[in-house]
C-alpha positions as CSV (number, residue, x, y, z in Angstrom):
1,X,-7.1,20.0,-0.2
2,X,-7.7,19.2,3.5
3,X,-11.2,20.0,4.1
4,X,-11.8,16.7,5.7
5,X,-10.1,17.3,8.8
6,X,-12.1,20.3,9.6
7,X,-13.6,19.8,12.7
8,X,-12.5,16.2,12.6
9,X,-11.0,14.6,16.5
10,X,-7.8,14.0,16.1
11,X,-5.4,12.2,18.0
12,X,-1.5,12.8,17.4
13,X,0.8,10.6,19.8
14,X,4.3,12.4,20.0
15,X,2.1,16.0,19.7
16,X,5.1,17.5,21.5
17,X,8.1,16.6,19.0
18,X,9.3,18.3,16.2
19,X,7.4,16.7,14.1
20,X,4.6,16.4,16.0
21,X,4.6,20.1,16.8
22,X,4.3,21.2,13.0
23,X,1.4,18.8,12.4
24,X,-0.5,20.4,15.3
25,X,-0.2,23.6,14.1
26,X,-1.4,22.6,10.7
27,X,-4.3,20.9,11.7
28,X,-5.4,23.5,14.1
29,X,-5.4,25.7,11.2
30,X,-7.8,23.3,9.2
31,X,-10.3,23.6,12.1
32,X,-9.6,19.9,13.4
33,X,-10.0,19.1,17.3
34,X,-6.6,18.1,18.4
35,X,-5.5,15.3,21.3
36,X,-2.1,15.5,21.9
37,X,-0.6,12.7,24.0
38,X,3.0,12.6,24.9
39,X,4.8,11.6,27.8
40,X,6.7,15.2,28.2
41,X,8.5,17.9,26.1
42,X,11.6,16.4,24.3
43,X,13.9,19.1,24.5
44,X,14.5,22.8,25.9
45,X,13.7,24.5,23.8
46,X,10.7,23.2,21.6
47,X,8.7,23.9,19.0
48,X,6.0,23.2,20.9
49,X,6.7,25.9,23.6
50,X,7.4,28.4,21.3
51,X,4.9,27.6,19.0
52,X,1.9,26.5,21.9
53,X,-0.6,24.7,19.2
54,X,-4.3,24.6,19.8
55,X,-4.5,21.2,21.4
56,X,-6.0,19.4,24.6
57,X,-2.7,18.3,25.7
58,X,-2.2,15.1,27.5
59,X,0.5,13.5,28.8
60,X,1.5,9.8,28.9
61,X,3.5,7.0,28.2
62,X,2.8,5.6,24.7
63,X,3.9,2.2,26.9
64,X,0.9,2.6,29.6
65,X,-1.4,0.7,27.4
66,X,-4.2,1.4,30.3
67,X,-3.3,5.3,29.7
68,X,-3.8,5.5,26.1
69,X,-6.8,3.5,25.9
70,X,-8.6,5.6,28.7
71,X,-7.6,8.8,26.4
72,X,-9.3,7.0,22.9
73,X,-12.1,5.9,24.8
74,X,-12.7,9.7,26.2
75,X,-12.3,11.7,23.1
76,X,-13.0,8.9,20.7
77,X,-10.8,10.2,17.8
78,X,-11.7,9.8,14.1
79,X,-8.4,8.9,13.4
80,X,-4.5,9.0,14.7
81,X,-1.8,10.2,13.2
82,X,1.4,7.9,15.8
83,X,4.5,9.5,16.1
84,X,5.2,8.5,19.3
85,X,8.6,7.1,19.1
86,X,12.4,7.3,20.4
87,X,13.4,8.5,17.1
88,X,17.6,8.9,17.1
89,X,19.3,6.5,16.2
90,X,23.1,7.5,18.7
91,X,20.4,7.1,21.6
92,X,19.4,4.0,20.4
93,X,22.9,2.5,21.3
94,X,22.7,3.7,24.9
95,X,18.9,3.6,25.7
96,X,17.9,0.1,23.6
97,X,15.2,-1.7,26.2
98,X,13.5,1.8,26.1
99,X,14.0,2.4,22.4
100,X,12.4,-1.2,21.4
101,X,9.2,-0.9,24.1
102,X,9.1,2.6,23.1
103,X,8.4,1.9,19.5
104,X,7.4,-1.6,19.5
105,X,5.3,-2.0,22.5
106,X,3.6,1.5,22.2
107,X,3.0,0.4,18.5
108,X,1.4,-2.9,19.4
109,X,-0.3,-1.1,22.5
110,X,-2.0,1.6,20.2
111,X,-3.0,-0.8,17.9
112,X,-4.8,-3.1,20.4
113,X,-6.2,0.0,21.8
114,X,-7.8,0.5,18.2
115,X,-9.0,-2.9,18.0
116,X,-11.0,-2.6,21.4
117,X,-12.3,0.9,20.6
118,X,-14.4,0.1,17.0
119,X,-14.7,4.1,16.2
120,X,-11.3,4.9,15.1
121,X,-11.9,5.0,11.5
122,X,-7.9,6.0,10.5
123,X,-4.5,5.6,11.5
124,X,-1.4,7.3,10.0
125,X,1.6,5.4,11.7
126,X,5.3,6.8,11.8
127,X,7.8,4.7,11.1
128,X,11.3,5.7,9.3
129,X,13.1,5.4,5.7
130,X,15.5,3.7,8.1
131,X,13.2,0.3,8.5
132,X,15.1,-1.3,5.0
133,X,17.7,-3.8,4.7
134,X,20.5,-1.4,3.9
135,X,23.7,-3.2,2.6
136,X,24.8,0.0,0.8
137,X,24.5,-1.2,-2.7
138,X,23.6,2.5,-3.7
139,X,19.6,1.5,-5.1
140,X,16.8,3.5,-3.7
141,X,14.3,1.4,-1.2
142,X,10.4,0.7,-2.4
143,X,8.3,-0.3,-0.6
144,X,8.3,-3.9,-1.2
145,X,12.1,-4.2,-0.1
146,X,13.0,-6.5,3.0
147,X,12.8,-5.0,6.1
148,X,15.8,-4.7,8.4
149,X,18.0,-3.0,10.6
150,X,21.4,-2.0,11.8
151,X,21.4,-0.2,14.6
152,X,18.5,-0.7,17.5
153,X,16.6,2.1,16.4
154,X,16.1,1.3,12.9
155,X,15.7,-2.7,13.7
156,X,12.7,-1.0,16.5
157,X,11.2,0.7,13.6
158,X,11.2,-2.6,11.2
159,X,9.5,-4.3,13.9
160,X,6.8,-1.8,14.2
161,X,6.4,-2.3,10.5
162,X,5.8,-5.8,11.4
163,X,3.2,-5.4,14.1
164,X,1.4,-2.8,12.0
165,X,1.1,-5.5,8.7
166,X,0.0,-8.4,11.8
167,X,-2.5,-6.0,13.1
168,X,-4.1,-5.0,9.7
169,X,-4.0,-8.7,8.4
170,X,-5.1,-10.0,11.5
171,X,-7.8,-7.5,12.6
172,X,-8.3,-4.9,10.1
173,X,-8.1,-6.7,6.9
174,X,-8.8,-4.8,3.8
175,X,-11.3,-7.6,2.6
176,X,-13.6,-7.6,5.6
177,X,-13.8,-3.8,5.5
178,X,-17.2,-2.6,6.0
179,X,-18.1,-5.9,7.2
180,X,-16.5,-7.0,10.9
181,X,-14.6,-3.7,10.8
182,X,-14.5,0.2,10.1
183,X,-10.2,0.7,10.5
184,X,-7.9,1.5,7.6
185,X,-4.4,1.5,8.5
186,X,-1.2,2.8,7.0
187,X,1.9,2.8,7.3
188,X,4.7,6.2,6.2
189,X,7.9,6.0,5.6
190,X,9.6,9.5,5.9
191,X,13.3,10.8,4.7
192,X,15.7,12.7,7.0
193,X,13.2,15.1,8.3
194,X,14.6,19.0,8.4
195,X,12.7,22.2,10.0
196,X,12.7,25.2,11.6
197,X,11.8,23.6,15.6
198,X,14.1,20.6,15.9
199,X,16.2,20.9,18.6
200,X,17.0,17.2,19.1
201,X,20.0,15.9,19.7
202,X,22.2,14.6,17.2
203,X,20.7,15.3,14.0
204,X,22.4,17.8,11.6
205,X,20.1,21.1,11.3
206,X,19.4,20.9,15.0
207,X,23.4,21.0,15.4
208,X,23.6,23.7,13.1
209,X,21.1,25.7,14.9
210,X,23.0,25.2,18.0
211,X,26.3,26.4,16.2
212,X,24.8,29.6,15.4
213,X,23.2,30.3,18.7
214,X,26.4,29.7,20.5
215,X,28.8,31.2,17.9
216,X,30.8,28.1,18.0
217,X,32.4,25.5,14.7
218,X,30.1,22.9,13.8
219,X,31.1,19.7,14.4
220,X,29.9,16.8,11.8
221,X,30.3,13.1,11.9
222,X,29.6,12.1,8.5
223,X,30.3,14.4,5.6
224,X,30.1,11.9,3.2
225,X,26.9,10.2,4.0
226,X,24.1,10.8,1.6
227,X,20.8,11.3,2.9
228,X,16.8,11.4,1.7
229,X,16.5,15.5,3.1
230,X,13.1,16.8,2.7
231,X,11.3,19.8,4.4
232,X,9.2,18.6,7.3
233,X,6.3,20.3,5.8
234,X,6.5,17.5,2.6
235,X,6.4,14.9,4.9
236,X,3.0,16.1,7.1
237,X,1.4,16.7,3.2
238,X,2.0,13.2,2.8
239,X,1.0,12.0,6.2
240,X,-2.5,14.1,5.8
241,X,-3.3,13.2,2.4
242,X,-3.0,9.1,3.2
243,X,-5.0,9.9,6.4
244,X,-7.3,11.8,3.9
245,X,-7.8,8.9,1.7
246,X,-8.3,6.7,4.6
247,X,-11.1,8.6,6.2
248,X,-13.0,8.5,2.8
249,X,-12.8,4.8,3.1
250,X,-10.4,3.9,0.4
251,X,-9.1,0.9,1.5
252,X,-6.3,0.3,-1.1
253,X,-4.5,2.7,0.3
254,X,-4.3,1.3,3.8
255,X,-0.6,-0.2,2.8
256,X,3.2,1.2,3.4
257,X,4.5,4.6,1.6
258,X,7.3,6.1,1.2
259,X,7.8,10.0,1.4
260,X,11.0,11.4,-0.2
261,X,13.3,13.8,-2.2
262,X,12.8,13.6,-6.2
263,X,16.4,11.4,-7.3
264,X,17.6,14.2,-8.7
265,X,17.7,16.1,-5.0
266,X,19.8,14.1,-3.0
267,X,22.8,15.8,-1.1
268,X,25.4,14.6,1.4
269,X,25.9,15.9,5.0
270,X,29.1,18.5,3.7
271,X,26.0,19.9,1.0
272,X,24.0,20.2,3.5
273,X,26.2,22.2,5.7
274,X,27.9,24.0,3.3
275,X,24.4,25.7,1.9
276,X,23.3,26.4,5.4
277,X,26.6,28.5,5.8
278,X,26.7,30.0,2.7
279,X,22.8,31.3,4.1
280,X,24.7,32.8,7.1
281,X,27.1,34.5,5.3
282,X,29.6,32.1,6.1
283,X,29.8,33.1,10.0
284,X,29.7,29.3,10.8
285,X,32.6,27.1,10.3
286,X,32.2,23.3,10.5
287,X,34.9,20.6,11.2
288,X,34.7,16.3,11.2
289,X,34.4,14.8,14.4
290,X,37.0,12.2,14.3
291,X,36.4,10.2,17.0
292,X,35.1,7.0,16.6
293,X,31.1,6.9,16.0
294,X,28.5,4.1,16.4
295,X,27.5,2.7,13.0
296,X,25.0,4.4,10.9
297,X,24.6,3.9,7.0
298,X,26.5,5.9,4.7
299,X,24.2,5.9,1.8
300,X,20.0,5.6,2.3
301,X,17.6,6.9,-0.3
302,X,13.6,6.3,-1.2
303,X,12.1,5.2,-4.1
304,X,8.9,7.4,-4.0
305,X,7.6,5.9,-7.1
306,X,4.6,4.5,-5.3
307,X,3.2,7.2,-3.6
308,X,3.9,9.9,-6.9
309,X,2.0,7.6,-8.9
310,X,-0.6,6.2,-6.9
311,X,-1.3,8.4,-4.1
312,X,-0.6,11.5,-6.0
313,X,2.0,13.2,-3.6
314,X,4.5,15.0,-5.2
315,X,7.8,16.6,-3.0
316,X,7.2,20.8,-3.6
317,X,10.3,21.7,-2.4
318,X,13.8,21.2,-3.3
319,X,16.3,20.2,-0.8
320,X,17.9,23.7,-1.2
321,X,14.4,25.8,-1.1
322,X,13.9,23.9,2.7
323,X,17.5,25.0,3.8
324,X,16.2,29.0,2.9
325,X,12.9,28.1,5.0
326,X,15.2,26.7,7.9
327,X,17.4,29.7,7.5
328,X,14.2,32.2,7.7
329,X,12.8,30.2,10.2
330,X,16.1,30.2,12.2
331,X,16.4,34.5,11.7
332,X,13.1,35.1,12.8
333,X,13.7,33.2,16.4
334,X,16.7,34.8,16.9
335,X,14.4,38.0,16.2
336,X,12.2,36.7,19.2
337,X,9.0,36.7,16.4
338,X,5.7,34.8,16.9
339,X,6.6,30.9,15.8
340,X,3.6,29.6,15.7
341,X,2.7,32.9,12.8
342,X,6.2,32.4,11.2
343,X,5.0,27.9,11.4
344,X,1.8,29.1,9.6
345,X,3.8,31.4,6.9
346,X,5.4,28.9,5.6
347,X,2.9,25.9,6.0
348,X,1.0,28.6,3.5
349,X,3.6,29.2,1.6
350,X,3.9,25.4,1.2
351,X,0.1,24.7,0.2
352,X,0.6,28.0,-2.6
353,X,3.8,26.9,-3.7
C-alpha cells in the first residue's frame, strides 16, 4: 500500500515522541531515508531508546527557524510528516509562552522554511481533535466546524490550523499547483492517541503503564470523560496514506482530515481502565483523583466521515483490540524483548489485519 515511500527522504519533526517513534519505525521498514529532528528525548524511558529506529537523528529546536532550514536545505526531503509539538494539554497551563511558540511559531517556521526550499513536494502536519470549538453539545466535529480552544494547548493547536490554511492559500494554493509551485499541504486531525511506547506524562495508558511497573493504584482524573481512543498505528495509516496521495500530486486532498474511532467505538476513561485491568488479571486497582483539576472537555469525538469516504481510510481496530496490543506490548517490555521487533509485529499485524 506504501510503496511510495520506499526510498523516499523523509523528514519527521518530533522523530523522538511517541508518536514520532512508531512512524520511524514504520517507515524504515518501507525502505524510506529518515531525518529525524527533535530538540531531545521527551521522557525516560522512550520508545525511541528502546526501539532505536533507522534514522539520521538531529537535534533542534522546531523554534530555531535558522536550524531547521539548514537541516531541509542539507537533506532536501521529499516531504515532512510535523509532529513537533508540546502536546499535553495539564503542561499547557504551566508552560503557555513555550506551548504557543512551540506549536505556532515552529508551525509558521516550518512552513516558511518550505516556501524558501521549492523541493519539498509534501507535508503531513500534526495538529489535534482538540483544535474544535467544543461547547459540549455531545455532536461529533467535521472538519468544517469552527476552530477553537479551551485550554492553551488546544487554542496553540487551532492556531496552527490557521497558519497552515494562510500558508497553503497564500503560497501553496491548490490552483497555481504545477504552475508557481510544487507543495501540497495537509493538515490531520488525530483522536486520543494510545500505544505501546508512551510514557508521557499525564495521559491515561502511559499512567497505567506506570501503575503496573510500580505495583501501585491508578489514579484517574476523569472517569467520566468520553474520549476519540484509537491505536496509534490507525492514526500513522492515516498520516501515510494523505502523504501518499500528496506525493502523487493530488491536490484535492491537500485540505484538513480527521482520524478517528467508528461512532459505535467510543469509551469513557473508567472503560478504558477497567479493560486494561481486566487484561492484567485485575492486579491494578484505580481510584479518582479528587483534587481540583485544570479544565479539559468532558465529551470530544470525530466525525470521520470525510476521510472514510473520500480518502478511503478506514479505523481496523476496535478500541478494545488496541487495549490487547497495549497489553502485549506492555508484557513483552516487562519481558526485556526487542521493541523495535515486538513495534514491527504489530505494525504487521496492523497492515494484515
Amino acid at each position: 500500500m506504501f510503496e511510495i515511500y520506499k526510498n523516499k527522504t523523509i523528514l519527521v519533526t518530533g522523530h523522538t515522541g511517541f508518536k514520532g517513534s512508531w512512524l520511524c519505525i514504520w517507515l524504515e521498514s518501507l525502505g524510506a531515508k529518515v531525518i529525524g529532528y527533535s530538540i531531545d528525548i521527551p521522557t525516560k524511558p522512550s520508545l525511541f531508546e528502546l526501539a532505536r529506529p533507522k534514522c539520521i537523528d538531529v537535534r533542534g529546536d522546531i523554534r530555531d527557524f535558522k536550524k531547521i532550514n539548514n537541516v531541509i536545505k542539507k537533506y532536501k526531503p521529499e516531504i515532512i510528516f510535523h509532529l513537533a509539538a508540546q502536546p499535553l494539554v495539564r503542561k499547557s497551563y504551566i508552560d503557555t509562552i513555550e506551548t504557543y511558540q512551540t506549536n505556532v511559531i515552529g508551525t509558521a517556521n516550518l512552513l516558511e522554511t518550505i516556501k524558501k526550499n521549492k523541493f519539498v513536494k509534501a507535508v503531513v502536519a500534526i495538529t489535534t481533535d482538540k483544535v474544535y470549538l467544543n461547547n459540549e453539545t455531545c455532536k461529533a466535529f467535521c472538519e468544517s466546524d469552527s476552530l477553537g480552544g479551551y485550554d492553551p494547548y488546544s487554542a496553540s493547536k487551532a492556531c496552527c490550523e490557521i497558519v497552515i490554511s494562510s500558508y497553503r492559500n497564500s503560497f501553496f494554493n491548490i490552483n497555481e499547483y504545477g504552475k508557481k509551485h510544487n507543495t501540497l499541504i495537509a493538515s490531520a486531525r488525530a483522536g486520543n492517541v494510545i500505544g505501546g511506547g508512551d510514557f508521557a506524562q499525564d495521559r491515561l495508558i502511559p499512567d497505567f503503564i506506570k501503575s503496573i511497573l510500580a505495583k501501585k493504584t491508578l489514579i484517574i482524573r476523569n472517569p467520566n470523560s468520553i474520549r476519540p481512543w484509537q491505536h496509534v498505528l490507525e492514526s500513522l495509516s492515516g498520516y501515510l496514506m494523505l502523504g501518499k496521495k500528496l506525493l502523487e500530486g493530488k491536490k484535492q486532498f491537500a485540505q484538513c482530515w480527521n482520524f478517528g474511532p467508528e461512532h459505535n467505538d467510543i469509551k469513557t476513561v473508567e472503560q478504558i481502565v477497567s479493560k486494561m485491568c481486566q487484561n492484567f488479571d485485575n492486579k491494578i486497582k484505580y481510584k479518582k483523583d479528587t483534587k481540583k483539576q485544570p479544565h479539559e472537555a468532558c465529551y470530544l469525538k470525530l466525525d470521520i466521515t470525510k476521510s472514510k469516504t473520500i480518502l478511503k481510510w478506514i479505523p481496523k481496530w476496535q478500541v478494545n483490540t488496541s487495549l490487547d496490543k497495549i497489553t502485549d506490548w506492555i508484557k513483552q517490555y516487562q519481558k526485556k524483548q526487542n521493541m523495535k521487533d515486538v513495534c514491527l509485529k504489530q505494525i504487521k499485524e496492523y497492515i494484515n489485519g
